[in-house]
N, C-alpha and C positions, 0 to 999 in steps of 0.2 A: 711359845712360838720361837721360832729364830730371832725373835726380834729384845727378847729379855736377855738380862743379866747375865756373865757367865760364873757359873758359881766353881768350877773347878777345871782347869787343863789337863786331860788325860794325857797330852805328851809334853814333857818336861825333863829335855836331854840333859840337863846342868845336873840331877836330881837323879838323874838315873830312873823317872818313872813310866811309864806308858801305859795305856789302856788298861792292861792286864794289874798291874797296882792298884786298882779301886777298889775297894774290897763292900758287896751290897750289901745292906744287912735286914732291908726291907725294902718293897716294892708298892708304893701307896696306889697308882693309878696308872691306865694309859688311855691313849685315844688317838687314833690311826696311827703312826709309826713313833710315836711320843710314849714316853715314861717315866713315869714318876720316880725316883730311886731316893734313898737312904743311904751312907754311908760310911766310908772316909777311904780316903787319899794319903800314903805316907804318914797317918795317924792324924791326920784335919778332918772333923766332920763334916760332910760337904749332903746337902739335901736339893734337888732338883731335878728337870726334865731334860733328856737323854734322849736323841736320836740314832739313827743306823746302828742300832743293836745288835748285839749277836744270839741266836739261842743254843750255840753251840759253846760248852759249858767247859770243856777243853780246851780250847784256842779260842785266837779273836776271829773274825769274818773280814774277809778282805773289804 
């Protein structure tokens, strides 16, 4: 929910990272616009649920 832990900031101007830095490496679940991801971030392994997705595998989605 909105309401858990944030396990990783996809934008992180200090770091030079943004969305597109997340690299998935598995996909465990989803359920309505929720998803389960795998990861890591600037090489942190980060595991959690993910909202406003993109399925556009190119760019991000506005």
């Amino acid at each position: 929910s909105a309401d858990a832990d944030v396990v990783a900031r996809l934008l992180n101007e200090e770091e030079g990272a943004g969305p597109d830095s997340f690299r998935v490496s598995r996909l465990h679940a989803c359920t309505g616009d929720w998803v389960e991801v795998e990861g890591d971030l600037m090489g942190a392994f980060a595991r959690g649920w993910a909202t406003r997705t993109c399925s556009n595998q190119v760019t991000t989605c506005p």
